[in-house]
N, CA, C and O atoms as a GROMACS GRO file, in nm:
protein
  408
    1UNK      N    1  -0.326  -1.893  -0.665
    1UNK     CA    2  -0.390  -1.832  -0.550
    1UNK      C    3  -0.413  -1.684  -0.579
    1UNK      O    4  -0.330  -1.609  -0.631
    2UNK      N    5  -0.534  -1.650  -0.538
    2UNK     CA    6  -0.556  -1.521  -0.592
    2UNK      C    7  -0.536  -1.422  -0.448
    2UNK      O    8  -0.551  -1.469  -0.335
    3UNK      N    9  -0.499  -1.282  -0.474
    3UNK     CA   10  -0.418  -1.210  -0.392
    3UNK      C   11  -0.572  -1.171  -0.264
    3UNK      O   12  -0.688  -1.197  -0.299
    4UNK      N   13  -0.552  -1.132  -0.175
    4UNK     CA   14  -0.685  -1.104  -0.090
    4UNK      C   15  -0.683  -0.924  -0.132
    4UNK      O   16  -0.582  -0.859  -0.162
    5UNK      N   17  -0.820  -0.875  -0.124
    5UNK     CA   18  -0.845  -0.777  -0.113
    5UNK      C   19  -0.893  -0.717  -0.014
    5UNK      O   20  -1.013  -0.738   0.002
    6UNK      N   21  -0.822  -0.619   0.091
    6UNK     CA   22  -0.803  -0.528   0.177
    6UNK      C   23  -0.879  -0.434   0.200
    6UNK      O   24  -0.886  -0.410   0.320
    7UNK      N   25  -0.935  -0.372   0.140
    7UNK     CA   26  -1.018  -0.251   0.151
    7UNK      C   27  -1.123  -0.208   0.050
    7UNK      O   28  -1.226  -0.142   0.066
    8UNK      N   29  -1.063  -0.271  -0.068
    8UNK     CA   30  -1.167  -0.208  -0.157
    8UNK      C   31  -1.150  -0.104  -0.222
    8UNK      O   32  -1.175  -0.111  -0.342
    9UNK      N   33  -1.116  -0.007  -0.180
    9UNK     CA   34  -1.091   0.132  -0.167
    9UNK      C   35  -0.955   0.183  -0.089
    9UNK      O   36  -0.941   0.141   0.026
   10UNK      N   37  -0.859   0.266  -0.141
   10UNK     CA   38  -0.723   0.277  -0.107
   10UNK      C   39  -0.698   0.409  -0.100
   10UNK      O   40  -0.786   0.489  -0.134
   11UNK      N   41  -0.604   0.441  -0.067
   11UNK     CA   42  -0.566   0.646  -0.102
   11UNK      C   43  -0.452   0.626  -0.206
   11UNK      O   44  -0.373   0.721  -0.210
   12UNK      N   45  -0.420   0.496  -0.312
   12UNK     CA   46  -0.323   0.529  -0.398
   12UNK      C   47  -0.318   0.562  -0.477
   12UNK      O   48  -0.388   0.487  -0.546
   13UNK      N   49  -0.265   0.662  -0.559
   13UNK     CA   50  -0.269   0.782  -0.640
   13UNK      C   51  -0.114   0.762  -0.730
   13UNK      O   52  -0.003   0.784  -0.682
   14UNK      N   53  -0.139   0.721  -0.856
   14UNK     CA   54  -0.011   0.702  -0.928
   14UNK      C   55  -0.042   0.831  -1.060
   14UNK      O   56  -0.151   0.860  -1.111
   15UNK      N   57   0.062   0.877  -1.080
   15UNK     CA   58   0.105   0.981  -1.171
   15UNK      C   59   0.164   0.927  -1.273
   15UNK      O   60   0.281   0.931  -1.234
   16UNK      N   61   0.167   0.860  -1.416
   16UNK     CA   62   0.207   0.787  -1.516
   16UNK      C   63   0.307   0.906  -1.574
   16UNK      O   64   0.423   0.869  -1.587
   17UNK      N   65   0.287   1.001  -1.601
   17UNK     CA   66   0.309   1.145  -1.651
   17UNK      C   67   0.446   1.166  -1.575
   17UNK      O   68   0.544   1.198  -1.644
   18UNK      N   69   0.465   1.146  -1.388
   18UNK     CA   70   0.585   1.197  -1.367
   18UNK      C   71   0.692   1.031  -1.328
   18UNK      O   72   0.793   1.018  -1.260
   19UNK      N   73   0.630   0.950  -1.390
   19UNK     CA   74   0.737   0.794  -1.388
   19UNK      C   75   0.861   0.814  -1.461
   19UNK      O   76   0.876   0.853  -1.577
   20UNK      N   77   0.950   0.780  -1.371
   20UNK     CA   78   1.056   0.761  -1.459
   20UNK      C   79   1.072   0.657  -1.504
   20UNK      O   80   1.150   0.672  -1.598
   21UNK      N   81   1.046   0.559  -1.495
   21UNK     CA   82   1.019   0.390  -1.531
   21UNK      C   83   1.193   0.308  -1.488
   21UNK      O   84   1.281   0.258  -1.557
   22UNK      N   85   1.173   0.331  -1.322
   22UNK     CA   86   1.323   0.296  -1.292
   22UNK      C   87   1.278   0.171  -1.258
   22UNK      O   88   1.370   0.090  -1.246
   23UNK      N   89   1.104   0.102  -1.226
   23UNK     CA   90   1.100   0.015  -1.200
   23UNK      C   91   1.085  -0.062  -1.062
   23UNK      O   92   1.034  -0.171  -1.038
   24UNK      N   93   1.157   0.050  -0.966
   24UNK     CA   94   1.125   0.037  -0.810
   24UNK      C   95   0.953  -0.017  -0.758
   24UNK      O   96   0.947  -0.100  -0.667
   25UNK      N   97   0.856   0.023  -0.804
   25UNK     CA   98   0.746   0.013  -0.772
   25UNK      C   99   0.692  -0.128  -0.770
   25UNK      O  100   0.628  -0.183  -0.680
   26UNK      N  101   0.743  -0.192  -0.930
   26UNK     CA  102   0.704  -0.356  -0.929
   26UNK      C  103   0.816  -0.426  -0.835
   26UNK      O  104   0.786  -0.540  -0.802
   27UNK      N  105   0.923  -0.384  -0.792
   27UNK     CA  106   0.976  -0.481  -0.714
   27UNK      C  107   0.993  -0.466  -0.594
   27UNK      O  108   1.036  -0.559  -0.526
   28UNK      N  109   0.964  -0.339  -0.536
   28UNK     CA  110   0.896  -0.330  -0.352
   28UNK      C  111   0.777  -0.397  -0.331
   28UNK      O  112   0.783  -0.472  -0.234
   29UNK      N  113   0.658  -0.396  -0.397
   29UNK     CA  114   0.551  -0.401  -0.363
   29UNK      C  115   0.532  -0.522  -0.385
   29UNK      O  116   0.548  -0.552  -0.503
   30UNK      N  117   0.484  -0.665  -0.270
   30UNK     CA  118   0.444  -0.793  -0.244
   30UNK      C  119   0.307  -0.816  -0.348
   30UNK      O  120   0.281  -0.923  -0.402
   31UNK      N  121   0.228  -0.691  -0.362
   31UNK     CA  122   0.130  -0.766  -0.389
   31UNK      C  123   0.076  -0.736  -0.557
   31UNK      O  124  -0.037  -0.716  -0.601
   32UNK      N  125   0.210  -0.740  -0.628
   32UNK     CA  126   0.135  -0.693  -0.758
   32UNK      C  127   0.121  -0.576  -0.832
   32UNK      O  128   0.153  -0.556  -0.949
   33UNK      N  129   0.048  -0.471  -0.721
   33UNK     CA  130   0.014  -0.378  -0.809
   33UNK      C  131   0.064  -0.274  -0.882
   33UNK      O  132   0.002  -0.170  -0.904
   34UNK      N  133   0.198  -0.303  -0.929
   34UNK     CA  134   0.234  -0.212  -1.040
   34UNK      C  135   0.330  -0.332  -1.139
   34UNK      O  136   0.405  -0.413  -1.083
   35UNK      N  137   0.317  -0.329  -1.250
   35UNK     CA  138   0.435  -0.405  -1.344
   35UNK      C  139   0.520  -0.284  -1.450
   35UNK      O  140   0.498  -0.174  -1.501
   36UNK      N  141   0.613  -0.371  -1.444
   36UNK     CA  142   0.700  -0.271  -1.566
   36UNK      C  143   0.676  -0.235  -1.701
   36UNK      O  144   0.663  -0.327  -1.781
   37UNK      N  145   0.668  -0.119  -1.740
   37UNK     CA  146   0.612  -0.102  -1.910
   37UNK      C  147   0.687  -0.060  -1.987
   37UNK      O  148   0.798  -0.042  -1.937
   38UNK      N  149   0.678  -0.031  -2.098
   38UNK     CA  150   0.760   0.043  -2.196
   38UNK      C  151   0.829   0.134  -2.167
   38UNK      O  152   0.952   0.134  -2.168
   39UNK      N  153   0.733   0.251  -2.129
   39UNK     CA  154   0.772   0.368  -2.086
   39UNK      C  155   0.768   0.424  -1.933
   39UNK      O  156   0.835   0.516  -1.885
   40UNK      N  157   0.703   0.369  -1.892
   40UNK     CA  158   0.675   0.382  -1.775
   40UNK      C  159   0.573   0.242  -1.675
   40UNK      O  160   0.504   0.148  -1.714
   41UNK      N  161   0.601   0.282  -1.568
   41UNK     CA  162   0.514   0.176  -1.476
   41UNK      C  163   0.354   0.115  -1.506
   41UNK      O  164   0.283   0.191  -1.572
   42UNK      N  165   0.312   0.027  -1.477
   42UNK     CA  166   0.194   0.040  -1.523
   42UNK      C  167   0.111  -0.005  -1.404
   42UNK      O  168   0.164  -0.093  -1.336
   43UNK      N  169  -0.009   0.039  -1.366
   43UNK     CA  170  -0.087  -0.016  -1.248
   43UNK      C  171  -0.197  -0.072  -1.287
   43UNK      O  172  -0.295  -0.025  -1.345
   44UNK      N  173  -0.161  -0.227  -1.235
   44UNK     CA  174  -0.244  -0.340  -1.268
   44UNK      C  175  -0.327  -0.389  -1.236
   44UNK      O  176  -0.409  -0.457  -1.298
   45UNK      N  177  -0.313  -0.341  -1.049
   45UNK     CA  178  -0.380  -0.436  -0.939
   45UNK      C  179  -0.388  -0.325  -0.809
   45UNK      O  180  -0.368  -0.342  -0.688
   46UNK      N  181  -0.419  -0.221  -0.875
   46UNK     CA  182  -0.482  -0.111  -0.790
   46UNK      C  183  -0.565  -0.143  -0.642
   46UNK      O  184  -0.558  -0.073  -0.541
   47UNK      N  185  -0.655  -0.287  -0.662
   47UNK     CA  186  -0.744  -0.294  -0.539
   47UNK      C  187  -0.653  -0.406  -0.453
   47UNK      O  188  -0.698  -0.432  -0.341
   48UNK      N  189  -0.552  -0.463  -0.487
   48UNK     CA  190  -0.446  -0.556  -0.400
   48UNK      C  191  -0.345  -0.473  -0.296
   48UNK      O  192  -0.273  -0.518  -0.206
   49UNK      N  193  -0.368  -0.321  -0.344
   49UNK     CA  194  -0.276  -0.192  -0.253
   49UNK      C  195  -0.296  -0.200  -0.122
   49UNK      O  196  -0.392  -0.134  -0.082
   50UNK      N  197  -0.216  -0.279  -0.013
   50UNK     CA  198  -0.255  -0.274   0.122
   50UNK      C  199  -0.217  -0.094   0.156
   50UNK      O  200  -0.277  -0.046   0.252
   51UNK      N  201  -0.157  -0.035   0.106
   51UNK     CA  202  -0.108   0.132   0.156
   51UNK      C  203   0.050   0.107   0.229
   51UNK      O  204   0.097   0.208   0.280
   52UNK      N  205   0.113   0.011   0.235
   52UNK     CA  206   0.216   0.018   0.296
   52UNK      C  207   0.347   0.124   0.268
   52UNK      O  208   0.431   0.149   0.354
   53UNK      N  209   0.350   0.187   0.117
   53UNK     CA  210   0.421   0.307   0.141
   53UNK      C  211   0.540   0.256   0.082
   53UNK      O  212   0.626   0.344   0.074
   54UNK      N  213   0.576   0.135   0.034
   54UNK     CA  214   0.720   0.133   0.002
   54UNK      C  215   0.724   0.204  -0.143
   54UNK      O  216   0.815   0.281  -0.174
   55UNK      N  217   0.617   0.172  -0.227
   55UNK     CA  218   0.642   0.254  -0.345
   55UNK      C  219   0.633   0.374  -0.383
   55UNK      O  220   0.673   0.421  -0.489
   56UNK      N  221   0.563   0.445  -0.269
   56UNK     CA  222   0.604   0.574  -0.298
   56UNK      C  223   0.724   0.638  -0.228
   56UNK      O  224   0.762   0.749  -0.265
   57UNK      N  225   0.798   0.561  -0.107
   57UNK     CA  226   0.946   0.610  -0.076
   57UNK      C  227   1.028   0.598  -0.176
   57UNK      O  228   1.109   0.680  -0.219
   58UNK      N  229   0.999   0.480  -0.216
   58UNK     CA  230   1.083   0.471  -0.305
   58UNK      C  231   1.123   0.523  -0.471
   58UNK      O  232   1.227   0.521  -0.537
   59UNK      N  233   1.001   0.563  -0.492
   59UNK     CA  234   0.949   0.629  -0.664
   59UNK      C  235   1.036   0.777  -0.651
   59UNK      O  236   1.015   0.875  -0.580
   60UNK      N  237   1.144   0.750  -0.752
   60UNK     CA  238   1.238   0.879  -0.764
   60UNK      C  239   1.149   0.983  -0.831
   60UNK      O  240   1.169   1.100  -0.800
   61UNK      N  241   1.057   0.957  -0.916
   61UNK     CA  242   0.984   1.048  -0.985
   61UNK      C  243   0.839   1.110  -0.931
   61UNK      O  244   0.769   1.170  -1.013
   62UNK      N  245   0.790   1.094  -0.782
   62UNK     CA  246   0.790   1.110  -0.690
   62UNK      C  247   0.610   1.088  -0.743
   62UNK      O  248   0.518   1.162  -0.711
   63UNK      N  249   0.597   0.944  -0.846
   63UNK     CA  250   0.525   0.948  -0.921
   63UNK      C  251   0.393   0.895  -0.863
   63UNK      O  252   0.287   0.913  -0.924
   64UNK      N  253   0.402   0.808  -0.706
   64UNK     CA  254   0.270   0.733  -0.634
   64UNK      C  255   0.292   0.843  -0.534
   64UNK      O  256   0.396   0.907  -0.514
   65UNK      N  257   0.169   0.855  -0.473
   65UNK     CA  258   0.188   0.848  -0.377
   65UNK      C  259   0.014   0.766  -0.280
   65UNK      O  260  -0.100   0.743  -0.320
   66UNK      N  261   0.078   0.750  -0.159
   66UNK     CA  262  -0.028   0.617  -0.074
   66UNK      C  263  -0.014   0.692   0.067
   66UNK      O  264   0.098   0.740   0.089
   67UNK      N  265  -0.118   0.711   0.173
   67UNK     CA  266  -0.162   0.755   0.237
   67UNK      C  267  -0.067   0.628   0.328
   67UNK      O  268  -0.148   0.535   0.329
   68UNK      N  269   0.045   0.584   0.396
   68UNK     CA  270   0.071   0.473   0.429
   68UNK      C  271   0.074   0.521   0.561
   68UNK      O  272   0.113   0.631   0.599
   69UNK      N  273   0.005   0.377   0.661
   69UNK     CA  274   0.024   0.461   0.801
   69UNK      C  275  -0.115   0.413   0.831
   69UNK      O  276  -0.149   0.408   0.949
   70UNK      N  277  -0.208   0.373   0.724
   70UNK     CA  278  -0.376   0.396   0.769
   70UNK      C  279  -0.420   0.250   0.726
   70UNK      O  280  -0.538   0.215   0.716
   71UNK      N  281  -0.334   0.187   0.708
   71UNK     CA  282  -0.393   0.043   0.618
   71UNK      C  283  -0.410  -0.050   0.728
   71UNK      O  284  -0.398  -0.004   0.841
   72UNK      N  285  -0.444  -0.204   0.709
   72UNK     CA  286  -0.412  -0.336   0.787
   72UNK      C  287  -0.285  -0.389   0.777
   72UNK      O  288  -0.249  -0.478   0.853
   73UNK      N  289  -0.184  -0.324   0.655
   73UNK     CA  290  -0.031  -0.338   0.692
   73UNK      C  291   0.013  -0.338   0.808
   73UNK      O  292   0.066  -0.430   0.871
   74UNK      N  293  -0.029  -0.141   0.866
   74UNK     CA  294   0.001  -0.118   0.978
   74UNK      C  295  -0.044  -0.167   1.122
   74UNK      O  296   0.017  -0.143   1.226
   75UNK      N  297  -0.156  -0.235   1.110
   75UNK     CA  298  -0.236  -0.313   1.176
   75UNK      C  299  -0.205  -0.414   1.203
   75UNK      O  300  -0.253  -0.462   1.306
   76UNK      N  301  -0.134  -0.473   1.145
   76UNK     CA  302  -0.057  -0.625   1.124
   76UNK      C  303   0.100  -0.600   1.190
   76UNK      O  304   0.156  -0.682   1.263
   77UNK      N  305   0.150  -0.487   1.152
   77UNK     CA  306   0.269  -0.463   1.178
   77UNK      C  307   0.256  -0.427   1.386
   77UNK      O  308   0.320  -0.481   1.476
   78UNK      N  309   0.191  -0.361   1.390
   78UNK     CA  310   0.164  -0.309   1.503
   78UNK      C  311   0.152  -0.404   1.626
   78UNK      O  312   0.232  -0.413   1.718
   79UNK      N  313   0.011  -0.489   1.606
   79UNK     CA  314  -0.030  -0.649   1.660
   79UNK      C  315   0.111  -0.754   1.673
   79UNK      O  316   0.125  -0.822   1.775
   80UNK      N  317   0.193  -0.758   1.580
   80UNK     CA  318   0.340  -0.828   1.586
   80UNK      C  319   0.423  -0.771   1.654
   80UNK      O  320   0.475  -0.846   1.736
   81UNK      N  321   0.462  -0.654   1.656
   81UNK     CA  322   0.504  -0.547   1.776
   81UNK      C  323   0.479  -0.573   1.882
   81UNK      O  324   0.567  -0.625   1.950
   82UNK      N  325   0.364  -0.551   1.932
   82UNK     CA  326   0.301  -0.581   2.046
   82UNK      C  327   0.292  -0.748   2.074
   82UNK      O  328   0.213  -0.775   2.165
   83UNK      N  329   0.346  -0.841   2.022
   83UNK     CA  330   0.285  -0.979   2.013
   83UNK      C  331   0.151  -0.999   2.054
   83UNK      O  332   0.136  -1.108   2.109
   84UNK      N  333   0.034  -0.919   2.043
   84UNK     CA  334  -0.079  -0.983   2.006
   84UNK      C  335  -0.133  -1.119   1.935
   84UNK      O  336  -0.150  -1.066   1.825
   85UNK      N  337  -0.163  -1.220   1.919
   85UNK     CA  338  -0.162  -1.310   1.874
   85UNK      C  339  -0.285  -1.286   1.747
   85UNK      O  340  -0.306  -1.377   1.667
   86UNK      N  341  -0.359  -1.160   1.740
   86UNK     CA  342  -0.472  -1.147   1.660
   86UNK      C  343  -0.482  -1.016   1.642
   86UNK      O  344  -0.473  -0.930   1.731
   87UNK      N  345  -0.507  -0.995   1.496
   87UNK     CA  346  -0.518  -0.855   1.441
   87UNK      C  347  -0.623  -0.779   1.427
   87UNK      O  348  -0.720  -0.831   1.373
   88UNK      N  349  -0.630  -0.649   1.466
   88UNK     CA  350  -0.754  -0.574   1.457
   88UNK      C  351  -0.747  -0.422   1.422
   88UNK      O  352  -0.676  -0.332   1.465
   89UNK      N  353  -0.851  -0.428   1.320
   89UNK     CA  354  -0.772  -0.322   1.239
   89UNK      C  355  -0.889  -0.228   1.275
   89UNK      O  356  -0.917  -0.136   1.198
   90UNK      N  357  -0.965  -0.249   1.398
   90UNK     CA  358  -1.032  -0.124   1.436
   90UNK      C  359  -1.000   0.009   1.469
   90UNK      O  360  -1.082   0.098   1.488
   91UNK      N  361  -0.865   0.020   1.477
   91UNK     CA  362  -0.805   0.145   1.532
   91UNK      C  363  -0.802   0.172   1.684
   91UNK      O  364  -0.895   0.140   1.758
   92UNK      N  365  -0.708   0.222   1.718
   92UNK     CA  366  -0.710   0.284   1.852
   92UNK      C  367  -0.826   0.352   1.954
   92UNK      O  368  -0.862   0.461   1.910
   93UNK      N  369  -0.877   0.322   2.048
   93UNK     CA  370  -1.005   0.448   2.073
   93UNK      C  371  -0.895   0.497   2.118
   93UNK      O  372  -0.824   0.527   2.022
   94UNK      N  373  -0.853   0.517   2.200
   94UNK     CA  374  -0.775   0.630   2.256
   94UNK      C  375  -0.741   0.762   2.131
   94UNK      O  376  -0.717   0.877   2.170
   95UNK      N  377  -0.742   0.738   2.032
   95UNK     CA  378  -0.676   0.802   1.958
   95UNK      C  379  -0.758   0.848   1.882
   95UNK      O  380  -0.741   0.956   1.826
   96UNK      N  381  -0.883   0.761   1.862
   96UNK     CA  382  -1.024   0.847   1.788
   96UNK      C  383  -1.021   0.812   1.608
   96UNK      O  384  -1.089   0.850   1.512
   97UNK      N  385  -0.896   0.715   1.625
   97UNK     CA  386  -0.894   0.679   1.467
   97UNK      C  387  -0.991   0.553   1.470
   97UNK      O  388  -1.041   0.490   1.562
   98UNK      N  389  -1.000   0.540   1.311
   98UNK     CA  390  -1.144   0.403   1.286
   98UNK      C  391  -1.040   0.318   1.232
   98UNK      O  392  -1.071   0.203   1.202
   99UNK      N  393  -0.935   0.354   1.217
   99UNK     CA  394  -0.866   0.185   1.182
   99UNK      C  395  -0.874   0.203   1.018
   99UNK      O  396  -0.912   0.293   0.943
  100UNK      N  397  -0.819   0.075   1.002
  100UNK     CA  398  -0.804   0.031   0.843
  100UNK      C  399  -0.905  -0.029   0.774
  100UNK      O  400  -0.904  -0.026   0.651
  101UNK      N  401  -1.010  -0.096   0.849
  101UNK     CA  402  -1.091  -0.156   0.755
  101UNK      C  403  -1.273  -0.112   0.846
  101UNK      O  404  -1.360  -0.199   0.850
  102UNK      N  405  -1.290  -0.013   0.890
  102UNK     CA  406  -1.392   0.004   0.915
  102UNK      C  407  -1.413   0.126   1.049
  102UNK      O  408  -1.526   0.156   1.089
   0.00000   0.00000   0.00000
């Protein structure tokens, strides 16, 4: 099964240069996009990045970082919160944001 793609386009930003290669990154992240390398992390699956943020809390070498907060993660997370039965990642009007996917 191949992973769905989310956006297309992401705010994740990995630094190879400041990895410490502890490895945190391939095993927070559900969907792939980083595996373990020699020396450091490697990013594989850049467009599978929903933005959820665990790999850059977690990256001691403070080596990703992801705009988390703006994705359909949070959109998903939010809708379950609320028990909405259906997700919409238009964003808030009240709030003047466009959401995660448009």
């Amino acid at each position: 099964m191949q992973a769905p793609v989310y956006l297309g386009v992401n705010t994740l930003v990995y630094d190879s240069d400041a990895c410490v290669n502890c490895g945190m990154c391939s095993m927070v992240c559900p969907h792939g996009v980083f595996e373990s390398g020699e020396t450091n992390a490697r990013l594989v699956r850049p467009e599978n990045c929903m933005e959820y943020g665990a790999c850059m809390q977690y990256c001691p070498g403070e080596a990703i970082y992801v705009n988390s907060g703006v994705s359909c993660t949070t959109a998903m997370i939010m809708a379950a919160l609320q028990g909405k039965k259906e997700v919409t990642c238009g964003g808030d009007s009240s709030s003047g944001s466009s959401g995660c996917c448009g």
